[in-house]
C-alpha positions in Angstrom: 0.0 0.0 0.0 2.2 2.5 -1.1 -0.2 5.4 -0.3 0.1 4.8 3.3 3.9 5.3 3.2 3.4 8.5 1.4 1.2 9.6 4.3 3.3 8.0 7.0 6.1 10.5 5.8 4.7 13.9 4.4 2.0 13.8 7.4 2.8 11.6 10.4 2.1 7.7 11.3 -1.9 9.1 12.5 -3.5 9.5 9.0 -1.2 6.3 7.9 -3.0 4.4 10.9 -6.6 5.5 9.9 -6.4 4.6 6.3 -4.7 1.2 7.0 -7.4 0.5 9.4 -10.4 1.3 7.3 -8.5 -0.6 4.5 -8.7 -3.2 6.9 -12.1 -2.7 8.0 -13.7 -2.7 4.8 -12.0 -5.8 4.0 -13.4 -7.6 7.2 -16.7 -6.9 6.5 -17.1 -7.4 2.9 -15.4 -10.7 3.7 -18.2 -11.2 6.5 -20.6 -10.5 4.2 -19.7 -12.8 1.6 -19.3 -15.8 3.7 -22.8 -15.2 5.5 -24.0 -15.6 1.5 -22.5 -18.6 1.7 -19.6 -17.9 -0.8 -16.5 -20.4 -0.4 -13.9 -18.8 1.6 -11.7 -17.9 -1.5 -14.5 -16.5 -3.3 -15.0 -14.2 -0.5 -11.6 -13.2 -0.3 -11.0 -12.6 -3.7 -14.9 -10.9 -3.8 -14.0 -8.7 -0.7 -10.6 -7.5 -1.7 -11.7 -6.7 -5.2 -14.6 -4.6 -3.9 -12.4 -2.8 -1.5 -10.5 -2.0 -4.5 -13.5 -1.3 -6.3 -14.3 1.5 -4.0 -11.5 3.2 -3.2 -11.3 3.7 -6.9 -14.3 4.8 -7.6 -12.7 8.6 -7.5 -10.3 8.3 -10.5 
């Protein structure tokens, strides 16, 4: 996550933290959410991490 290091040094390790844990969060629960509609464990993973990416680039 290169974006984190480029806020970990131009602002300080605060706004780094946030970010990485609402990565993080967003992850968890899409995973959640996926596996509670009964999606195999690596279809969840691979579902969740592409719709946190999904999201996060939804700006560009």
């Amino acid at each position: 996550m290169p974006i984190l290091h480029v806020v970990y040094f131009v602002c300080n390790p605060l706004p780094a933290a946030v970010l990485g844990g609402l990565f993080t969060l967003s992850l968890i629960v899409g995973f959640g959410l996926r596996r509670r509609a009964k999606h195999s464990v690596r279809c969840s993973v691979y579902g969740a991490l592409g719709g946190v990416f999904d999201k996060s680039m939804a700006g560009f």
